[in-house]
C-alpha positions as CSV (number, residue, x, y, z in Angstrom):
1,X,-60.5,-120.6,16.3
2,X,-62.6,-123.1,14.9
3,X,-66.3,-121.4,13.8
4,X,-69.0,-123.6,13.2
5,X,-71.8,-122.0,10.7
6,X,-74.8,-122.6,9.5
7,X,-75.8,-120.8,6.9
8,X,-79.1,-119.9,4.5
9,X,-79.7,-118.7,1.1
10,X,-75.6,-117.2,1.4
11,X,-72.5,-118.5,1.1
12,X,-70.2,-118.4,4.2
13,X,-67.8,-116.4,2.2
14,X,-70.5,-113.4,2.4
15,X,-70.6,-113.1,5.9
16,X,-67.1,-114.0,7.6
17,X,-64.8,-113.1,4.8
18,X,-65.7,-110.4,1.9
19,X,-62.6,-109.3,0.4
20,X,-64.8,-107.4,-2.4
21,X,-67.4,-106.9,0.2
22,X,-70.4,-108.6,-1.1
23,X,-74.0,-107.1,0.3
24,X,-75.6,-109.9,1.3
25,X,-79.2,-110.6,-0.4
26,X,-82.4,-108.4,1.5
27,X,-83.5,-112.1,3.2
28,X,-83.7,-112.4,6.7
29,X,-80.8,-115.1,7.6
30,X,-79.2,-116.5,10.5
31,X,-75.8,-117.2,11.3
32,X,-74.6,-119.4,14.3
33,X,-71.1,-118.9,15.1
34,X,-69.6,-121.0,18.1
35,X,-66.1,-120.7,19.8
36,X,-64.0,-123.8,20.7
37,X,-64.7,-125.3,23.9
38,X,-62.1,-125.9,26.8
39,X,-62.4,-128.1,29.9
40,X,-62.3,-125.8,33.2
41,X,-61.0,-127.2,36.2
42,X,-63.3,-127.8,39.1
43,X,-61.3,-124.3,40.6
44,X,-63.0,-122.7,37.4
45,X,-66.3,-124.5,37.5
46,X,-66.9,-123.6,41.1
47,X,-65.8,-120.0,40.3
48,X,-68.6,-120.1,37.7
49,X,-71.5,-120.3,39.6
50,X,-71.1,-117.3,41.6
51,X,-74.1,-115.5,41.4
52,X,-73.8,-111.8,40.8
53,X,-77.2,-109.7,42.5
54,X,-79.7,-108.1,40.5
55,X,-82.7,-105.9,41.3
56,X,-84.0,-108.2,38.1
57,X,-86.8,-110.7,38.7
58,X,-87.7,-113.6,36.1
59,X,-84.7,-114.8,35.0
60,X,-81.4,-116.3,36.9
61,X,-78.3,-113.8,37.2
62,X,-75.6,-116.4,37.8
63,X,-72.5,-116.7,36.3
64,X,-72.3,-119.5,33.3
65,X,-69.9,-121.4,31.6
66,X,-70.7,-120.0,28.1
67,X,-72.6,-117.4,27.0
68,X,-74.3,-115.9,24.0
69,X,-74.4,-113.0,22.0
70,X,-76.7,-112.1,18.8
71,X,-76.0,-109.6,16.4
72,X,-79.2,-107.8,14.6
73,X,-77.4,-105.8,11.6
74,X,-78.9,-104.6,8.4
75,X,-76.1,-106.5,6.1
76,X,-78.6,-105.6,3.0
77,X,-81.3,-103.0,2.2
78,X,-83.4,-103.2,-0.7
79,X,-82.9,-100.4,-3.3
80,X,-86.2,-99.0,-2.8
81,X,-85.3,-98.9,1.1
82,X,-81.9,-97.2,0.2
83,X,-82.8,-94.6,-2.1
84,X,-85.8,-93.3,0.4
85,X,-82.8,-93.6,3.2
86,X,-80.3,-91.2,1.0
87,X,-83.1,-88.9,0.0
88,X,-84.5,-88.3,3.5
89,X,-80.1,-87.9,4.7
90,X,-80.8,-90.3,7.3
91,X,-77.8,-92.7,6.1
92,X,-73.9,-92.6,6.6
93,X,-72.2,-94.4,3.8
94,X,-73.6,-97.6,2.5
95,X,-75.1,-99.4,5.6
96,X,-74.9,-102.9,4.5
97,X,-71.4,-102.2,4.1
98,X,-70.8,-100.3,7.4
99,X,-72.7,-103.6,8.9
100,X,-70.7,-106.0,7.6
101,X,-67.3,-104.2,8.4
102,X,-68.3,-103.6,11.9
103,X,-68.8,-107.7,11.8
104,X,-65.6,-108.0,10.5
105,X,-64.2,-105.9,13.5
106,X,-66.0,-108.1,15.5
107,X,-65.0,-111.6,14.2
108,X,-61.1,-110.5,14.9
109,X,-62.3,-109.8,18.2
110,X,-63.7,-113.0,18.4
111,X,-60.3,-114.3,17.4
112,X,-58.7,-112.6,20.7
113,X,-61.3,-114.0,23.2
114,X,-61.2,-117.3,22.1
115,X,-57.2,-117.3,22.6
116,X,-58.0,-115.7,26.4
117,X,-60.3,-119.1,26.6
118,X,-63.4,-117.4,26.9
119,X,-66.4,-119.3,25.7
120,X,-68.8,-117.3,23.4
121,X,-72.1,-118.8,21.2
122,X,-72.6,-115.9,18.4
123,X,-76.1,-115.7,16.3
124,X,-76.2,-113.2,13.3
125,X,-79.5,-111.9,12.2
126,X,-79.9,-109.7,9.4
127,X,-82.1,-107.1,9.6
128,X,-84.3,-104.4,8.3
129,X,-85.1,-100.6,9.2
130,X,-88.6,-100.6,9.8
131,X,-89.8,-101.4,13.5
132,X,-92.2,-104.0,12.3
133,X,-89.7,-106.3,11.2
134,X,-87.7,-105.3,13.7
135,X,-90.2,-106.4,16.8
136,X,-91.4,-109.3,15.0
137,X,-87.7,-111.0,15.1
138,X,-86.7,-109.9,17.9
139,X,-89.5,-111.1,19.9
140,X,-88.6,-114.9,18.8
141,X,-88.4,-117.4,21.6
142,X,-84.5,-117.7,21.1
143,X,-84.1,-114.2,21.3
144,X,-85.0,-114.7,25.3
145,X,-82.6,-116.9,26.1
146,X,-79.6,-114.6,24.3
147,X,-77.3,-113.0,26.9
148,X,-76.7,-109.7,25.2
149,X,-78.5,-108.3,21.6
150,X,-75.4,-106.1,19.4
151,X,-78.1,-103.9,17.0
152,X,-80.4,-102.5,15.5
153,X,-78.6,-99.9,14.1
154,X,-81.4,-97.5,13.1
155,X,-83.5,-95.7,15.8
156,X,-86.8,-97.2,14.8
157,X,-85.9,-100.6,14.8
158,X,-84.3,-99.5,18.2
159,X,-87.6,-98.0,19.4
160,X,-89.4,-101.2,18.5
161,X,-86.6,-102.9,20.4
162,X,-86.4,-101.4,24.1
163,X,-89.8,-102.5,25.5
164,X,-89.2,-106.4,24.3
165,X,-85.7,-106.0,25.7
166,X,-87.1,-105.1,28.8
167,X,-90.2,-107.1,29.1
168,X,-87.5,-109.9,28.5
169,X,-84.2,-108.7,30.9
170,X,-82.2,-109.0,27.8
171,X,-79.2,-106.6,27.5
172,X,-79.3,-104.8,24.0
173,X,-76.3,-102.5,23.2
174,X,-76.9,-99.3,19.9
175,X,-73.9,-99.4,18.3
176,X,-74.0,-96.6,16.4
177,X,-77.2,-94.6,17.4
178,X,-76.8,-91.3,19.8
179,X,-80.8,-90.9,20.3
180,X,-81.9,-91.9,23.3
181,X,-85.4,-90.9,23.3
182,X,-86.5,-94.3,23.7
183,X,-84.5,-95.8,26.4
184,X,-86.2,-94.1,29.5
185,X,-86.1,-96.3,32.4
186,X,-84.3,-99.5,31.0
187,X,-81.4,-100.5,32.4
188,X,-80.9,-102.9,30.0
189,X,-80.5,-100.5,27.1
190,X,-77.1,-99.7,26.7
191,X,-75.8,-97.1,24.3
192,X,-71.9,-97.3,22.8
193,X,-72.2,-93.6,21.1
194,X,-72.4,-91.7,23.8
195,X,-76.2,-89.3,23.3
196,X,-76.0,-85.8,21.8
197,X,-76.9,-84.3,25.0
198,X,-73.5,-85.4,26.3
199,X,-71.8,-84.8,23.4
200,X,-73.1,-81.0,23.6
201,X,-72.4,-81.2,27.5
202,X,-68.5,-82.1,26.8
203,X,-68.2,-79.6,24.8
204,X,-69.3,-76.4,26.4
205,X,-67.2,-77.6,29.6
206,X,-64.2,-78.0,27.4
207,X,-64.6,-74.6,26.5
208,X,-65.8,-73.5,29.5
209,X,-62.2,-74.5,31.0
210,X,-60.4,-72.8,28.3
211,X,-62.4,-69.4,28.7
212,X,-64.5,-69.1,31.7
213,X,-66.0,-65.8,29.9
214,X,-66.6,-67.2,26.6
215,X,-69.3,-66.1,23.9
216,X,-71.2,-68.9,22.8
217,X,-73.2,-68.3,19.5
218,X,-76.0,-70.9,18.9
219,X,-76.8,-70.5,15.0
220,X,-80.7,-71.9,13.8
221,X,-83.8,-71.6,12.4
222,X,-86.7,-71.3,14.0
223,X,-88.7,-72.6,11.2
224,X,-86.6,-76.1,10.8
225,X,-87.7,-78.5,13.9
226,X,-84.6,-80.2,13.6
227,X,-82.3,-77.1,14.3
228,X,-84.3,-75.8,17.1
229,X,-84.4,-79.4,19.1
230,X,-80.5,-79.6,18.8
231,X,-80.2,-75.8,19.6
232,X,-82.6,-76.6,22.8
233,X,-80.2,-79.0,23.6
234,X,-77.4,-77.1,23.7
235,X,-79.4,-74.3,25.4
236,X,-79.9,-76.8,28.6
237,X,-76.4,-78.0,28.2
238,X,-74.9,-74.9,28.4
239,X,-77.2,-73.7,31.7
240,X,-76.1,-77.0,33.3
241,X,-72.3,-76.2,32.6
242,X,-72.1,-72.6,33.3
243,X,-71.8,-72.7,36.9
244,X,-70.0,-69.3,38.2
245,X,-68.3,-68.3,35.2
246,X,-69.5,-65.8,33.3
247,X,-69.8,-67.0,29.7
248,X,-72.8,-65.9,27.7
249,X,-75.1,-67.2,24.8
250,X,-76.6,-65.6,22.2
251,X,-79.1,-67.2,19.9
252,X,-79.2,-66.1,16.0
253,X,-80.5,-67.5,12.7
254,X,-78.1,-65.8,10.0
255,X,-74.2,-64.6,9.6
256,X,-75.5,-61.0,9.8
257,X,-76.6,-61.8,13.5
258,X,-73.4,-63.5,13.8
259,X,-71.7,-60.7,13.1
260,X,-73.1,-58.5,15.3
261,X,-72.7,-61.0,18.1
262,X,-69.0,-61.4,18.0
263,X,-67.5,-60.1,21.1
264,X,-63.8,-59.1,21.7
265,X,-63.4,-62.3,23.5
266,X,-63.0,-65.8,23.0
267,X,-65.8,-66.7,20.5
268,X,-67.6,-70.0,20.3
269,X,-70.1,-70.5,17.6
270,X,-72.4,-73.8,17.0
271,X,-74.0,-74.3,14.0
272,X,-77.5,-76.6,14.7
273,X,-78.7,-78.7,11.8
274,X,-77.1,-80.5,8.7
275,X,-78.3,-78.0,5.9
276,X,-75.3,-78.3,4.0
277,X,-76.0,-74.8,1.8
278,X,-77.0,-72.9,4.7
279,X,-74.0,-74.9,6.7
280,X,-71.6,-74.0,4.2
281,X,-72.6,-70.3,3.3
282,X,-72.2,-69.8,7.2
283,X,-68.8,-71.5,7.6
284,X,-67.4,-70.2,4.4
285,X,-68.3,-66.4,5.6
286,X,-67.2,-66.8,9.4
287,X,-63.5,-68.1,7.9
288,X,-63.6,-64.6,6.1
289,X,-63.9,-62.8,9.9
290,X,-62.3,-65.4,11.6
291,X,-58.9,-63.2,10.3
292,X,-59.5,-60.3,13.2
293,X,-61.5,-61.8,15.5
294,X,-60.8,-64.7,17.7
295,X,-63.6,-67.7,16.6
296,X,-63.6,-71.4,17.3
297,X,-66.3,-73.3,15.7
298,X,-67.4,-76.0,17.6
299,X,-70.6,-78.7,16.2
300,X,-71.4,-82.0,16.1
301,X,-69.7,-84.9,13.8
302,X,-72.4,-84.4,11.4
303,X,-70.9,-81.6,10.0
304,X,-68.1,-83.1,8.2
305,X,-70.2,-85.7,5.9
306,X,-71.0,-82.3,4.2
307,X,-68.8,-82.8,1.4
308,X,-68.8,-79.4,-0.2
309,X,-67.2,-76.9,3.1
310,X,-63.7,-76.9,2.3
311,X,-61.1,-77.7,4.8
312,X,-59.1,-74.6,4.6
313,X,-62.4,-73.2,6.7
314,X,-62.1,-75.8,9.3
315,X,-58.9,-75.3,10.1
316,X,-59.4,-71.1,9.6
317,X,-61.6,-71.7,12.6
318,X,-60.1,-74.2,14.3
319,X,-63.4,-76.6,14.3
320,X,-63.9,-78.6,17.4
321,X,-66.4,-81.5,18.0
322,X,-66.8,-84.0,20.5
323,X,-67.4,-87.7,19.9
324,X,-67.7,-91.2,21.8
325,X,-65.2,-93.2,19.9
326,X,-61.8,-91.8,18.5
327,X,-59.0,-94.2,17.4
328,X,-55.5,-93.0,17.1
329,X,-53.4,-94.4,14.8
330,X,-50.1,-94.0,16.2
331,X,-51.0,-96.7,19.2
332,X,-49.0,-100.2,18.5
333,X,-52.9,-101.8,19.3
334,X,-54.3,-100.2,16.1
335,X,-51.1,-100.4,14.0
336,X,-51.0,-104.6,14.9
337,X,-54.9,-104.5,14.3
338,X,-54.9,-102.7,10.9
339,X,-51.7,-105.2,9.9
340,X,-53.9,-107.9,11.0
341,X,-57.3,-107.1,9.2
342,X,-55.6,-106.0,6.2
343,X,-54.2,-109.7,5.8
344,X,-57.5,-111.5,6.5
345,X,-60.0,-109.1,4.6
346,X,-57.5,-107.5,1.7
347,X,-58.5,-104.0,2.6
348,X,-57.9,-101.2,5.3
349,X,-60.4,-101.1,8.5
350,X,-63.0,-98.6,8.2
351,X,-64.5,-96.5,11.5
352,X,-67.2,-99.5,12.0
353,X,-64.3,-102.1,11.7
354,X,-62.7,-100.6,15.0
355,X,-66.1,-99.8,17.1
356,X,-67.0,-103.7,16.2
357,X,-63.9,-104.9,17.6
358,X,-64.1,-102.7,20.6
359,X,-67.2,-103.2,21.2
360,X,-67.3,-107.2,20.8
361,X,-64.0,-107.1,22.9
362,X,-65.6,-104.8,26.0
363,X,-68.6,-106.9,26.1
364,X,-67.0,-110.0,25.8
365,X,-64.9,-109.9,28.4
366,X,-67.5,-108.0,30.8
367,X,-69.6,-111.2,30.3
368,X,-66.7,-113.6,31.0
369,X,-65.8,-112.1,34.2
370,X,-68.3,-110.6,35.9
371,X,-71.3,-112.3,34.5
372,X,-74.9,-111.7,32.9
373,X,-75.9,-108.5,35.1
374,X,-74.6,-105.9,32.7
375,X,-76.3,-103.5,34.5
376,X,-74.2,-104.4,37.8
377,X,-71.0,-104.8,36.1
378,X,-70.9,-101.5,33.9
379,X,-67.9,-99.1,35.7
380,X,-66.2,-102.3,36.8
381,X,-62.7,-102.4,35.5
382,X,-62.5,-104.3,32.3
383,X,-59.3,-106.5,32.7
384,X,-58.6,-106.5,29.0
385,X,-58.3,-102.9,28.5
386,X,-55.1,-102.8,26.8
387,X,-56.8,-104.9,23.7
388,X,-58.8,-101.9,23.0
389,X,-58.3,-99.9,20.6
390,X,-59.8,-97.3,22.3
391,X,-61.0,-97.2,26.3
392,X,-64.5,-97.2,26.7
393,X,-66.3,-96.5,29.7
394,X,-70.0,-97.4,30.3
395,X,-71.7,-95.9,33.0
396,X,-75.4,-96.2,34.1
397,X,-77.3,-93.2,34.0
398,X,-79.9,-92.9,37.0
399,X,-82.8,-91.3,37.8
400,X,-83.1,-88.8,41.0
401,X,-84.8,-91.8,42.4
402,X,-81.5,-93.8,42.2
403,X,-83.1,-96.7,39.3
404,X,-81.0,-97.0,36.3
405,X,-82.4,-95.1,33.1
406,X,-79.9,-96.4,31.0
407,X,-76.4,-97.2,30.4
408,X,-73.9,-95.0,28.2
409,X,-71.0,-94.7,26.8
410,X,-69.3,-91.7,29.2
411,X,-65.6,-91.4,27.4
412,X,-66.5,-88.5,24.9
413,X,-63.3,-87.1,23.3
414,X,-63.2,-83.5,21.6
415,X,-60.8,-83.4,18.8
416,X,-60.0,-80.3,17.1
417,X,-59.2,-79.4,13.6
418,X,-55.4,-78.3,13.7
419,X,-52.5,-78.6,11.0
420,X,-55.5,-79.9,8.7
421,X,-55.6,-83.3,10.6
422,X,-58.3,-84.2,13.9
423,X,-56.2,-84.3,17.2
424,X,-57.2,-84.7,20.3
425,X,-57.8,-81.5,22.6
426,X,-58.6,-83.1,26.0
């Protein structure tokens, strides 16, 4: 594929490939990345201006010969801006580096559609947290005329981002991001990790179908906000999925009340928050009980960046969590896709390597074939499935009214903690 880049204050090399991986400098840059051209026939050209119909007003819907996509990614973050990040444990890793890997993904993607002759204009932005920065690039003229917006990454320059998307009819997707707090009635906000309500939903009905009379033990503290949103959550997620079976829920805020909760049954208990003393002291004791009494710990992903619970105790309780995006390493797709970014970047693919691709491979190819109207698209069959390293499923989320709220991932996968590996349980 031949890439034509222009480039400021960086060196190509930064962006497209980092074998040492490189931050690039905290200035806000733009890349312009375009993919070969190929002459249509008139078949094809005529094909092309099908329009696709839209309750959108403003802007045209029809299909095009080319379209564009922009990436808004924080590939650096001042140290000031990344200590006050770690301290507040609101960051995964090093985000710079997550960004740029999840690029990386994306540019092999890239690779793929340009062989399928699909005709793609891709911008880079680099950006900042803060939802000043955020709103003040994204409402540039050029972002207007951009068919679909990959980023922000963190929820407030998300939150400055979903009324200019909508004001503008300009699909965003949140790559990473499973608030949706901020998305309410915008169709063209699309989210790729599915949102924790869902996650919390998928997972009381998996264990809803393996005990209909299950004892679910919600663990928080009243006194931490954080704990008692998430255990609100899973409060209405549980009274949405109980139906006719007769599971219960009990709500305590220590192991003692644990303890006295434990029925003779199946046992679920979830752990709310990301306290990882409290987190560990709980898990650590419930491995010692788990020997006589039958306990499955289920919780959110969040649970395993705490680095100190041993794994002995996950798989003593046989930890379940759901998530939106699960690669299996044992498909040929991700076997030919590690071999292949191993050779171009000098290093194994991360997590944000694979959702890049997926992600720049899903939309790609949405756009190519059924045009700019996301929103109409979304639950079509994508016909390049079997590129994926994972299938992914977007689904609009209405209102009672029938008007889209959003659009979200809906393939959540719950993996379970078994022969001290993740494997998939549904």
């Amino acid at each position: 594929m031949t890439i034509f880049i222009a480039l400021i204050l960086f060196s190509a090399c930064t962006v497209i490939n980092p074998p040492h991986k490189t931050p690039i400098p905290p200035t806000e840059v733009k890349t312009e990345t375009t993919t070969t051209t190929e002459t249509k026939t008139p078949a094809e050209k005529e094909k092309a201006k099908d329009s696709i119909a839209t309750a959108a007003t403003g802007k045209s819907w029809s299909k095009k010969e080319r379209y564009t996509i922009s990436f808004v990614l924080p590939f650096s973050t001042d140290e000031a801006e990344l200590l006050k990040l770690m301290g507040e444990d609101k960051i995964t890793g090093y985000q710079p580096l997550a960004s740029l890997e999840f690029y990386e993904g994306a540019l092999l993607a890239l690779d793929t559609l340009d062989r399928l002759g699909y005709k793609l204009n891709i911008n880079v932005y680099n950006s900042l947290k803060d939802s000043l920065s955020s709103a003040l690039l994204l409402q540039k003229e050029e972002f207007k005329k951009t068919d679909l917006i990959i980023g922000p990454i963190f929820n407030d320059g998300l939150k400055a981002a979903a009324p200019i998307i909508k004001k503008n009819e300009v699909y965003l997707v949140s790559p990473l991001s499973p608030t949706n707090t901020f998305a309410d009635s915008n169709k063209f906000f699309i989210m790729a990790n599915p949102p924790i309500d869902a996650q919390l939903a998928a997972t009381i009905n998996f264990a809803l179908k393996q005990s209909p009379t299950a004892n679910f033990i919600v663990v928080y503290r009243n006194d931490k906000p954080n704990e008692a949103k998430i255990a609100a959550e899973f409060k209405a997620a549980f009274d949405a999925q109980k139906g006719k079976n007769i599971a219960t829920l009990k709500e305590v805020s220590n192991f003692s009340g644990i303890s006295d909760n434990i029925g003779y049954g199946n046992n679920y208990v979830f752990i709310a928050g990301n306290d990882e003393l409290y987190i560990n002291g709980l898990i650590r004791d419930l491995s010692k009980i788990s020997r006589s009494n039958d306990i499955t710990l289920i919780g959110l992903q969040n649970i395993l960046t705490l680095e100190s619970v041993s794994l002995d105790y996950y798989e003593n309780l046989r930890f379940h969590y759901a998530t939106g995006y699960w690669v299996d390493q044992n498909l040929p797709q991700v076997k030919e896709f590690n071999e292949a970014f191993e050779n171009r970047y000098s290093t194994r693919p991360s997590e944000f390597a694979y959702r890049g691709y997926d992600i720049m491979m899903y939309f790609g190819t949405m756009l190519a074939t059924y045009g700019p109207d996301l929103s109409g698209s979304c639950g079509k069959v994508n016909p390049t499935l079997r590129y994926l390293m994972y299938p992914i499923e977007f689904t609009p989320i209405k209102q009672t009214d029938g008007t889209i709220n959003f659009i979200e991932n809906s393939k959540i996968t719950i993996l379970k903690y078994e022969g001290f590996k993740f494997q998939k349980a549904n």
